[in-house]
MIGU-289556 format. One record per residue (C-alpha): z negated, y, x; residue in three letters. Coordinates in steps of 0.25 Angstrom, whole numbers. Example, Ala and Ser with C-alpha at 12.3 -4.5 7.8 and 13.67 -1.06 7.14 Angstrom:
2
[[-31, -18, 49], 'ALA'] [[-29, -4, 55], 'SER'] 
This chain:
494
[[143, -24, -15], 'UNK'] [[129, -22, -22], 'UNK'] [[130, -18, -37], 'UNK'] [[133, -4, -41], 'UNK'] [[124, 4, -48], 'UNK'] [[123, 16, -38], 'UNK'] [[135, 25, -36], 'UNK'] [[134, 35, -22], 'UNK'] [[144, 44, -23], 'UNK'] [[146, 52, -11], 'UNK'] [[152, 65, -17], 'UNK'] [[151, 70, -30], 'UNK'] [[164, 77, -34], 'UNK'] [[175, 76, -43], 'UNK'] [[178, 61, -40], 'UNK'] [[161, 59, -37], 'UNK'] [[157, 63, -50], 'UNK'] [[168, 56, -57], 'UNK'] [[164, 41, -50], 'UNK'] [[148, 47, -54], 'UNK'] [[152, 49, -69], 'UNK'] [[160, 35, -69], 'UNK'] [[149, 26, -62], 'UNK'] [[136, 33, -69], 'UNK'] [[144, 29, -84], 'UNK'] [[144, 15, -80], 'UNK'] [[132, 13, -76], 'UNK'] [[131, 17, -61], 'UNK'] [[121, 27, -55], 'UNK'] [[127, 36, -47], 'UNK'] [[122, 45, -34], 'UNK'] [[129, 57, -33], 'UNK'] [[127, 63, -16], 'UNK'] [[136, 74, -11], 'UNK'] [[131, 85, 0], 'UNK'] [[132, 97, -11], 'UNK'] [[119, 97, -22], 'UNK'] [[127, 104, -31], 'UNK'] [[136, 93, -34], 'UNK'] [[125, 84, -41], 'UNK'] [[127, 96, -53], 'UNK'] [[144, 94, -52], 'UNK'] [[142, 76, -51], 'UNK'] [[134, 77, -65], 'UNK'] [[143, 88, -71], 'UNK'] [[155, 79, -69], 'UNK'] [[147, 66, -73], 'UNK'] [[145, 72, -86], 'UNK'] [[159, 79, -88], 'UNK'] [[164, 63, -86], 'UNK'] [[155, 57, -95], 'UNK'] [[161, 60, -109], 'UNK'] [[175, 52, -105], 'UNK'] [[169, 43, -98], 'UNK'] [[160, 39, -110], 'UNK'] [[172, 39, -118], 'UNK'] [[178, 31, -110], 'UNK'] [[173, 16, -115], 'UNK'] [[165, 12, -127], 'UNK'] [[162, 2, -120], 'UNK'] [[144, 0, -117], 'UNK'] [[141, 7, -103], 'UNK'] [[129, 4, -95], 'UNK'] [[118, 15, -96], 'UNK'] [[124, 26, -87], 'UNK'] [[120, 29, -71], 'UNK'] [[113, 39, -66], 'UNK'] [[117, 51, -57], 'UNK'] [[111, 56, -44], 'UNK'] [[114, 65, -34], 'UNK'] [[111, 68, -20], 'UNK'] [[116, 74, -8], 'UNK'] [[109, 63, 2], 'UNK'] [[121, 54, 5], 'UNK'] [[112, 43, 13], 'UNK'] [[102, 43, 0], 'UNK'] [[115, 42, -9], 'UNK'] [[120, 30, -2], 'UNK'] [[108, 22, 1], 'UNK'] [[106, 21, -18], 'UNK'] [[123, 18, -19], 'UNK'] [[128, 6, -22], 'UNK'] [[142, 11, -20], 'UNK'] [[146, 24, -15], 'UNK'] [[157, 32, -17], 'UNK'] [[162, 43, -9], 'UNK'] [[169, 56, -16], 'UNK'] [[168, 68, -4], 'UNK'] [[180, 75, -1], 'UNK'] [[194, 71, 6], 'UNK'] [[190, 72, 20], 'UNK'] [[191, 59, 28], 'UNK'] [[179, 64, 39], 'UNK'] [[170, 68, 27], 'UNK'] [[172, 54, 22], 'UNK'] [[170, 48, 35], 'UNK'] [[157, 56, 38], 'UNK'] [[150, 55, 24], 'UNK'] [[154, 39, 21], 'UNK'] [[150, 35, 35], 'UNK'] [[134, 42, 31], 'UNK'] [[136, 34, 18], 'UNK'] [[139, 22, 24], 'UNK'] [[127, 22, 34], 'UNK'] [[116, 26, 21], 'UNK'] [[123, 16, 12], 'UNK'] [[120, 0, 10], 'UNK'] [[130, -9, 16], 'UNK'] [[133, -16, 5], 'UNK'] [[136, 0, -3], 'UNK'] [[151, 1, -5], 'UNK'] [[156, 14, -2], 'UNK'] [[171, 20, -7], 'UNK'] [[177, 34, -5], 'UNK'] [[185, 39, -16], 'UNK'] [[195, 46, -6], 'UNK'] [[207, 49, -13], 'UNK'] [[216, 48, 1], 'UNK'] [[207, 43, 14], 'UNK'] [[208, 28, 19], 'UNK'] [[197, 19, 18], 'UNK'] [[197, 16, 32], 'UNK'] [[195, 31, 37], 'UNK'] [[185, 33, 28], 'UNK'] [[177, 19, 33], 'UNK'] [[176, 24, 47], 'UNK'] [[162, 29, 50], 'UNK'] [[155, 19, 38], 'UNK'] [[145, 9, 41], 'UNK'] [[151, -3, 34], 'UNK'] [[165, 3, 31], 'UNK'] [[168, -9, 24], 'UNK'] [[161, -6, 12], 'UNK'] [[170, 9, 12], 'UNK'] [[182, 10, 2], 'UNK'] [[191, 21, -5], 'UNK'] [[187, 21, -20], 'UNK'] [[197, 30, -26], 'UNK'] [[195, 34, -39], 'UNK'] [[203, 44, -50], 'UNK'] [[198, 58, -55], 'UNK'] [[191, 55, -64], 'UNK'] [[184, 45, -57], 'UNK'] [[176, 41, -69], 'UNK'] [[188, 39, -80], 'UNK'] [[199, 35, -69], 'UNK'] [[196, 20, -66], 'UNK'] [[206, 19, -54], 'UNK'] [[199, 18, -41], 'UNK'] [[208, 14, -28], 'UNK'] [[200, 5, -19], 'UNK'] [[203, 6, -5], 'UNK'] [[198, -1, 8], 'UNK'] [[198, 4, 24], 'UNK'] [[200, -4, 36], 'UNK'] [[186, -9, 34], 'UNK'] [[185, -10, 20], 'UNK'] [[179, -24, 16], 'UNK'] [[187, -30, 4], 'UNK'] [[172, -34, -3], 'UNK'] [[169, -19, -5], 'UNK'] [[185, -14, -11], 'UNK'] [[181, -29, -21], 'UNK'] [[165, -23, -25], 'UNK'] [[170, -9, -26], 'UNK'] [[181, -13, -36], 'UNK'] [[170, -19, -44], 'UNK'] [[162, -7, -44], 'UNK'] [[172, 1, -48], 'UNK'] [[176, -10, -59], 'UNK'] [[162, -7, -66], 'UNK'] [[164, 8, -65], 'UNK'] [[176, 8, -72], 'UNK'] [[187, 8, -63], 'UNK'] [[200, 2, -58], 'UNK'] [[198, -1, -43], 'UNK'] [[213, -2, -37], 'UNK'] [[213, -7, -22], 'UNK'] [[222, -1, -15], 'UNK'] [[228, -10, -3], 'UNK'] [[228, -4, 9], 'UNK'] [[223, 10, 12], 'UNK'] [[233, 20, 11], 'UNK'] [[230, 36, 10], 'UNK'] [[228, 41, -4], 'UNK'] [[226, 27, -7], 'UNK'] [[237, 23, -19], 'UNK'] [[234, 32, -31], 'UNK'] [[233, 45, -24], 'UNK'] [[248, 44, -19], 'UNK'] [[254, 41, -29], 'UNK'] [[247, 55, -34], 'UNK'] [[250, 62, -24], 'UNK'] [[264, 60, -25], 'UNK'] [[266, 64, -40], 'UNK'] [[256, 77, -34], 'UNK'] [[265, 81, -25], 'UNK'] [[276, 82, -33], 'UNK'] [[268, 89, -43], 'UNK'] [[266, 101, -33], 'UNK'] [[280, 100, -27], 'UNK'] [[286, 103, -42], 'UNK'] [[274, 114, -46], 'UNK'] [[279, 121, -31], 'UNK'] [[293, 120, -33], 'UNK'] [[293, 126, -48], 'UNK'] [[298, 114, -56], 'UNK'] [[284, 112, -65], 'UNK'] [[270, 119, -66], 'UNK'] [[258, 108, -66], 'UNK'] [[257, 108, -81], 'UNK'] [[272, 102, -82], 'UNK'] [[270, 91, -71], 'UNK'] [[256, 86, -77], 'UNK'] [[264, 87, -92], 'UNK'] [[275, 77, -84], 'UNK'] [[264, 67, -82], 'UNK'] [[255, 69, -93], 'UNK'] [[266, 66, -104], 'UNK'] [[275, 58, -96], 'UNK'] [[271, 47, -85], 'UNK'] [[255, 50, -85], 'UNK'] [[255, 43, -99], 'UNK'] [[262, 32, -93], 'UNK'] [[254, 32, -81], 'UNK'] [[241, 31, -90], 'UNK'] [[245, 15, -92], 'UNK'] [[253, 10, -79], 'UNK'] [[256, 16, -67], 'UNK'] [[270, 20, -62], 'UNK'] [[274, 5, -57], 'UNK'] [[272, -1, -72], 'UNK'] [[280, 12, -78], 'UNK'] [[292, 11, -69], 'UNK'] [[293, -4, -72], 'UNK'] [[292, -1, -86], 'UNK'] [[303, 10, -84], 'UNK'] [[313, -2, -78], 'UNK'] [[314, -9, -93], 'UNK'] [[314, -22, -93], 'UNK'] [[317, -25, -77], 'UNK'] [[307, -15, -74], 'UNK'] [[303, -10, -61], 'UNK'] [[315, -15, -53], 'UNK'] [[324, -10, -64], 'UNK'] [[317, 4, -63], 'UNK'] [[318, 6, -47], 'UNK'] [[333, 1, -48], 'UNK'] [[335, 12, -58], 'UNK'] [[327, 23, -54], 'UNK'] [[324, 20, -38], 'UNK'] [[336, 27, -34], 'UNK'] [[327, 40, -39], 'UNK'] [[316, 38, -29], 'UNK'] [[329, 42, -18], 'UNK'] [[331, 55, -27], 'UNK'] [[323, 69, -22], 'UNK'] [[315, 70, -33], 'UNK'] [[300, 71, -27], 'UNK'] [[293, 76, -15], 'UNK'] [[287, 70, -5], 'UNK'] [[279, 79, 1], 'UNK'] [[270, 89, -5], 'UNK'] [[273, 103, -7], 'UNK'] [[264, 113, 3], 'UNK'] [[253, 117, -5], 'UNK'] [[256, 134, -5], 'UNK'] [[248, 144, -13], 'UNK'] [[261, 144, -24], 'UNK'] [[260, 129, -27], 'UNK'] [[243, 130, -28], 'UNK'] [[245, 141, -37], 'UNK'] [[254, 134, -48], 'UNK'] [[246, 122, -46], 'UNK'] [[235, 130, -50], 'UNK'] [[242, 138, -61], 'UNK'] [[247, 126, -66], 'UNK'] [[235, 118, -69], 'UNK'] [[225, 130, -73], 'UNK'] [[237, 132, -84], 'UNK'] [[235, 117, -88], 'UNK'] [[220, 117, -90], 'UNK'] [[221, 130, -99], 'UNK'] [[208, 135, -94], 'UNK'] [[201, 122, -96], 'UNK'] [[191, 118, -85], 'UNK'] [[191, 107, -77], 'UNK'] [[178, 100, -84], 'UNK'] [[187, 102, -96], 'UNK'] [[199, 95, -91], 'UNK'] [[191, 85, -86], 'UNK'] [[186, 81, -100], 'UNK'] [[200, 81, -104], 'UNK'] [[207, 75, -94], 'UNK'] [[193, 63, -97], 'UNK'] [[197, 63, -112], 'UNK'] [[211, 57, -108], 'UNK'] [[207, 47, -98], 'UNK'] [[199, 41, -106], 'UNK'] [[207, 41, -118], 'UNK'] [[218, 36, -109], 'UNK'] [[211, 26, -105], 'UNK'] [[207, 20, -119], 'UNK'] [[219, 19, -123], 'UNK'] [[223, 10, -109], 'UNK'] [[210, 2, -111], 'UNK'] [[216, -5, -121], 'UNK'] [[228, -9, -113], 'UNK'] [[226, -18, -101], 'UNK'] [[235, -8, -89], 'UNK'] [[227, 5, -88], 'UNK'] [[215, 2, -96], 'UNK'] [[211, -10, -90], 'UNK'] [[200, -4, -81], 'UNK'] [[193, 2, -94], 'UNK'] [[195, -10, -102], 'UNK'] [[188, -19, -90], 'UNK'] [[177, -10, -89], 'UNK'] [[174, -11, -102], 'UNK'] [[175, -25, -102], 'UNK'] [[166, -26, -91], 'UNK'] [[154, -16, -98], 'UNK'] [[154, -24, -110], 'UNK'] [[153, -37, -101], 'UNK'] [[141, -30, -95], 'UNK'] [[135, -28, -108], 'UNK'] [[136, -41, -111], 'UNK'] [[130, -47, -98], 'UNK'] [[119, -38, -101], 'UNK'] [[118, -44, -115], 'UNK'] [[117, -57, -108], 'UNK'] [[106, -55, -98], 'UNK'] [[100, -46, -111], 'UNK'] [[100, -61, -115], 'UNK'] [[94, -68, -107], 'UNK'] [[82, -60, -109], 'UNK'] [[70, -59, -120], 'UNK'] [[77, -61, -133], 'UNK'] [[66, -58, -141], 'UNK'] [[69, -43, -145], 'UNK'] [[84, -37, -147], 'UNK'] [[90, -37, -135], 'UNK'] [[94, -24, -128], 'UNK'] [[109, -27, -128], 'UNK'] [[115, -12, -125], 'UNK'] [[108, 1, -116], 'UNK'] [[118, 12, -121], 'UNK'] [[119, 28, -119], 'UNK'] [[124, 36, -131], 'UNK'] [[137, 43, -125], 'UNK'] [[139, 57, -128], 'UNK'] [[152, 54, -137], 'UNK'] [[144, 45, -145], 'UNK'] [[137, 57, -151], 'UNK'] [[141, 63, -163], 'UNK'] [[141, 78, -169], 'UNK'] [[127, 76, -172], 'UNK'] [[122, 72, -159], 'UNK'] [[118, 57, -163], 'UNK'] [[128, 43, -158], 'UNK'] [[139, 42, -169], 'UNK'] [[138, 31, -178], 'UNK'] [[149, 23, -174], 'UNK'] [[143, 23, -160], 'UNK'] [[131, 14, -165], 'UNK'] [[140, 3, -170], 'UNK'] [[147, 5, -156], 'UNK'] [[133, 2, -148], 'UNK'] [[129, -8, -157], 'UNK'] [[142, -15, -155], 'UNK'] [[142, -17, -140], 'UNK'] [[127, -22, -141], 'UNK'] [[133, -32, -150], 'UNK'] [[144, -34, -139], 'UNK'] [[133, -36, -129], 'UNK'] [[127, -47, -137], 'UNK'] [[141, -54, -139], 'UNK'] [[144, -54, -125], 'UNK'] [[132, -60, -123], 'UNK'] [[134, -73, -130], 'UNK'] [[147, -73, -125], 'UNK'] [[156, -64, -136], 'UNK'] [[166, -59, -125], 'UNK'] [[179, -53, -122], 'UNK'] [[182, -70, -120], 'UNK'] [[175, -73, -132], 'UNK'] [[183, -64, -140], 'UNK'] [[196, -69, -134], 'UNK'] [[194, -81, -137], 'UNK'] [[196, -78, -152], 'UNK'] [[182, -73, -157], 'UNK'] [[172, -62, -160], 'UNK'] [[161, -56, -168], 'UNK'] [[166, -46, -178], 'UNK'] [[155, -35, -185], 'UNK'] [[155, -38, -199], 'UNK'] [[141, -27, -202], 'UNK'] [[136, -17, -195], 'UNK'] [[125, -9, -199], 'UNK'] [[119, 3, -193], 'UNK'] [[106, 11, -194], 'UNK'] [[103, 24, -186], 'UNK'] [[88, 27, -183], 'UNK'] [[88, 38, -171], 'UNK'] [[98, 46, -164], 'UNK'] [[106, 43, -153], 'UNK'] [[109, 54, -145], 'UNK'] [[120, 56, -133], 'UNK'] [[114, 49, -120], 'UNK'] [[103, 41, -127], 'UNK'] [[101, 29, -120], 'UNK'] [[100, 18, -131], 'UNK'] [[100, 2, -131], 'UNK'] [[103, -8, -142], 'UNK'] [[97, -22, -144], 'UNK'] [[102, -33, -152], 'UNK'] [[96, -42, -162], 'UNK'] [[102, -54, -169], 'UNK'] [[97, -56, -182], 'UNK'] [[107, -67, -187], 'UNK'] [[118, -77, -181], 'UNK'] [[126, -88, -189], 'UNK'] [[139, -94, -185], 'UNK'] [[146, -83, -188], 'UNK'] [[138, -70, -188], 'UNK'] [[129, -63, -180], 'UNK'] [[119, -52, -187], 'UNK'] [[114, -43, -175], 'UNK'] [[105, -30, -175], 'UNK'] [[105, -19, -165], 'UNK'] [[93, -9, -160], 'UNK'] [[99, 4, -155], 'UNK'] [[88, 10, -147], 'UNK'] [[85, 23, -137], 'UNK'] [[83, 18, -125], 'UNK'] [[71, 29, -121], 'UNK'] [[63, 26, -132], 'UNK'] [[68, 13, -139], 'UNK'] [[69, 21, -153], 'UNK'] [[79, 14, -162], 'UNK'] [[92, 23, -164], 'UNK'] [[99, 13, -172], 'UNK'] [[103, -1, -177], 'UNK'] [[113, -9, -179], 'UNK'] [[116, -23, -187], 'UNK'] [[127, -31, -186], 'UNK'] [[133, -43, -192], 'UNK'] [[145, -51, -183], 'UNK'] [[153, -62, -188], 'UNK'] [[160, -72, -177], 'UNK'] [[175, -72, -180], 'UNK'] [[186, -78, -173], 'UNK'] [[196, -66, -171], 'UNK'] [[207, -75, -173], 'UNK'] [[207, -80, -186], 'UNK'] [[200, -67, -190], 'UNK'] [[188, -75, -195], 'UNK'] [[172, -77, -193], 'UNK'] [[171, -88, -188], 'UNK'] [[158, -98, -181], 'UNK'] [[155, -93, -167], 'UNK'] [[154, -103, -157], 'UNK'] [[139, -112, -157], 'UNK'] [[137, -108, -142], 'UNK'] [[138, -92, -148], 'UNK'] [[131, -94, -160], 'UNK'] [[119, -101, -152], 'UNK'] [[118, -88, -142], 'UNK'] [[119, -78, -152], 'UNK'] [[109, -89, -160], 'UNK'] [[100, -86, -145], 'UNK'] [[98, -71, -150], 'UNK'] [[96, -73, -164], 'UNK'] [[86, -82, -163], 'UNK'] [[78, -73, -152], 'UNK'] [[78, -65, -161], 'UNK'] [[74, -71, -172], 'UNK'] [[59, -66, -172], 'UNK'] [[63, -52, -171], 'UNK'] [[61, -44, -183], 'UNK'] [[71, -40, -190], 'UNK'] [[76, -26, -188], 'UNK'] [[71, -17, -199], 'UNK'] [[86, -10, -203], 'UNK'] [[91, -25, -202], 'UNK'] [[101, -28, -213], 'UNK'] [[99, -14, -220], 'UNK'] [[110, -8, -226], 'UNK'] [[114, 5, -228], 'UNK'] [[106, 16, -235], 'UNK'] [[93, 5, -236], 'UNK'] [[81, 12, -236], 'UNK'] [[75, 13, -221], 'UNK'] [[61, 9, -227], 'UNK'] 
């Protein structure tokens, strides 16, 4: 599969705009097509009512973010993607019909997936032309916070596109789980629809209005769900013996006429107290609103997982994987012209990067300035491994002066100068500049010290280290020095 750097999306509804707002804030431009003009207005509306969680959801340093288009030409769609995602509605002869012109418009080499919540693979491959880069792509609303996506392949399905597509949705974010053989509603979906249907049966038969039920998740197994899934909570419920223990114990249960298998027929009584039911729990609040709500929590669930490795290991690899980015950037960054400070960084001010007066906070500077530094270090070779094995540099000065605003959504870019290296420290300065007109926002300096994170110590950095970081300072040697270098504070700007 070619690299992505062109999303088509074929649809542009709730689950279309969420993969838009995902893809475009890491880096991937996105065309937009569907048959009604009016939804190009609707796809950027719902771009931007994702794009404060979705900013909040890693500090980590993002590439500068992809652009939208739209157009209601699906041949002209097609022939720009490098990957195509289908999002039209549930009907399996739609699909058929508007993937199979698709296919025909598309490179070979393009992979296409559906985001069907429920149709087969093989059904939906039946009028392609080269059905074996076709697959099911199922994501989670929202698409741009939830990183589950089911893989699923037809009849035809080659496994090279389920192993390329896994790596695209990697570097958007997400948790590619392949599904073993196709199966109606795929896994995720049943498993919903079961808790679903028993939902209605209970609101039809009087025992609980919809507020009740969603209160019986959302204070009880929801927060265990948050973590591990229903297997890993059952084996935990068995003590020590675990799973078999539980089932011996409580498998009898399953026999017991608890639940439902069928749903209830859908009459005009049960719609209404659905209806009632949730328009009492959103308390007039519109659905944008509960959107931005229901965000909030995601990703500050999510936060607090990313720091466990069960459900927050999707977030934690992405991250991983934009600072090693950085990092190889830094590196071909490198290998270039040294004479001048070297552009380490491109950077966008996020909207909650601004403070009451309009201007980047203060500790947003140190923040920048320390993953240019981070981009630097990777570099030479200051890692995750090199960290692991027992040493680090730590900031001993920092020292920062503002000379411009920076504004929400002001492209900027920061380069690095080293002014001093010895065994044990490291003396850097930093640049912060507009990226429209190269006027200097701010700078930075810094002082490092090499430490062994074991003893607690500074300690000497390895020779081969020292002589790459030795590689910079003495490119830049015959640099002048920067005129706020070793100020401090209150110094006359004169």
């Amino acid at each position: 599969m070619r690299q992505v750097r062109t999303l088509g999306l074929l649809g542009t509804g709730v689950i279309g705009g969420g993969w838009a707002a995902r893809a475009l804030h890491f880096g991937i431009d996105v065309v937009a097509s569907d048959v009604k003009p009016e939804m190009e207005a609707w796809i950027r509306g719902a771009v931007d009512n994702a794009a404060g969680a979705l900013s909040r959801l890693t500090m980590a340093p993002l590439p500068p973010p992809g652009k939208l288009t739209f157009t209601t030409d699906l041949a002209a769609m097609a022939r720009q993607a490098d990957f195509i995602q289908e999002n039209i509605p549930e009907q399996l002869q739609l699909k058929q019909r508007v993937l199979a012109e698709a296919s025909r418009h598309a490179p070979p080499d393009v992979l296409i997936a559906s985001s069907t919540s429920g149709i087969m693979p093989s059904d939906l491959q039946r009028d392609m032309q080269a059905p074996e880069r076709l697959l099911v792509g199922h994501p989670f609303n929202p698409v741009y916070l939830l990183p589950l996506v089911e893989l699923v392949g037809g009849t035809r399905t080659s496994e090279a596109t389920l192993e390329a597509a896994a790596v695209f949705y990697r570097y958007i974010g997400m948790h590619p789980l392949r599904v073993r053989r196709e199966i109606p509603g795929h896994l995720t979906d049943r498993l919903q629809e079961a808790l679903w249907r028993e939902i209605l049966h209970m609101v039809n038969d009087g025992v609980a209005t919809t507020g009740e039920l969603d209160d019986s998740i959302v204070y009880g197994p929801g927060l265990r769900w948050a973590a591990m899934g229903t297997n890993m909570i059952y084996h935990l419920a068995g003590g020590e013996p675990g799973m078999r223990h539980m089932l011996r114990q409580f498998g009898p249960c399953l026999k017991w006429p608890w639940t439902h298998l069928e749903a209830p027929e859908l009459t005009e009584q049960l719609i209404d107290r659905m209806v009632e039911g949730t328009q009492a729990q959103a308390g007039g609040r519109s659905i944008r609103e509960l959107e931005r709500l229901r965000d909030d929590c995601l990703v500050a669930i999510q936060q607090v997982l990313r720091q466990y490795n069960i459900a927050g290991s999707t977030l934690r690899a992405l991250e991983a994987r934009l600072y090693a980015d950085l990092g190889a950037a830094a590196r071909d960054a490198a290998t270039g012209d040294r004479s001048q400070p070297v552009r380490l960084l491109e950077l966008t001010v996020r909207p909650e990067w601004v403070d009451y007066n309009g201007h980047m906070t203060d500790s947003r500077y140190l923040q920048v300035f320390g993953d240019a530094t981070d981009a630097l270090w990777r570099s030479v070779g200051v890692d995750e491994v090199y960290r692991q094995g027992g040493h680090s540099f730590y900031t001993v000065e920092s020292h920062v002066t503002h000379q411009s605003e920076a504004k929400a959504m002001d492209a900027l870019y920061v380069t690095i100068q080293v002014l001093a290296v010895d065994d044990k420290r490291v003396h850097l300065f930093h640049h912060l500049r507009r990226s429209s007109d190269g006027a200097l926002v701010a700078t930075g300096e810094q002082l490092y010290l090499h430490v062994s994170t074991q003893a607690g110590k500074a300690t000497p950095m390895a020779p081969a280290l020292r002589a790459q970081l030795d590689g910079w300072r003495t490119a830049h040697a015959a640099l002048p020095a920067p005129v706020q270098a070793r100020r401090h504070v209150g110094m006359p700007r004169g």
